[in-house]
N, C-alpha and C positions, 0 to 999 in steps of 0.2 A: 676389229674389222670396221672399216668405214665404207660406206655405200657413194659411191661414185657422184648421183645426179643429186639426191637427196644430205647427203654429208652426214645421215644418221649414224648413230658409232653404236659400237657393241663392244664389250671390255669384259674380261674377263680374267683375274690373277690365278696361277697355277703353282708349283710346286717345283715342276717340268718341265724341261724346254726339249722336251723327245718328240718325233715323228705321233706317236698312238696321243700323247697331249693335243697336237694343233689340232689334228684332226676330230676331237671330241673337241675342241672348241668352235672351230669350224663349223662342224654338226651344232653347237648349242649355237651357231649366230644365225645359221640359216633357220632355226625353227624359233627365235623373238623374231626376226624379222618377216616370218610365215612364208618364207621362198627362198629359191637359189638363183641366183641373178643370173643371165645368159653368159657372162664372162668372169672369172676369178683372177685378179692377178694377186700375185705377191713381190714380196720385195727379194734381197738375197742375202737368206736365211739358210743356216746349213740344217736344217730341217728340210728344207725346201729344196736347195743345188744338190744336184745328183753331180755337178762338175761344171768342167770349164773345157770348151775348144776351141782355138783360135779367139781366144779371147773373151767369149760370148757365155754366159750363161748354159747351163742342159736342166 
């Protein structure tokens, strides 16, 4: 995870590249960095895309 204004990183190597992994990493970058930023984006990850409509991302 990298922080938008600050460019600080968080990294973390898993085992797993499942749904219950990100999210326990997620959860472990928001408590180094001691908050959750007002906006999370990601990239597109099938962990992440529930699909596609007209093209776009869901």
């Amino acid at each position: 995870m990298i922080l938008g204004h600050s460019r600080a990183k968080y990294v973390e190597l898993t085992k797993r590249c499942d749904f219950y992994s990100l999210l326990r990493c997620i959860v472990n970058a928001f408590e180094y960095f001691g908050g959750v930023p007002q906006i999370v984006l990601a990239d597109i990850m099938k962990t992440v895309l529930d699909g596609s409509e007209a093209g776009k991302p869901l």
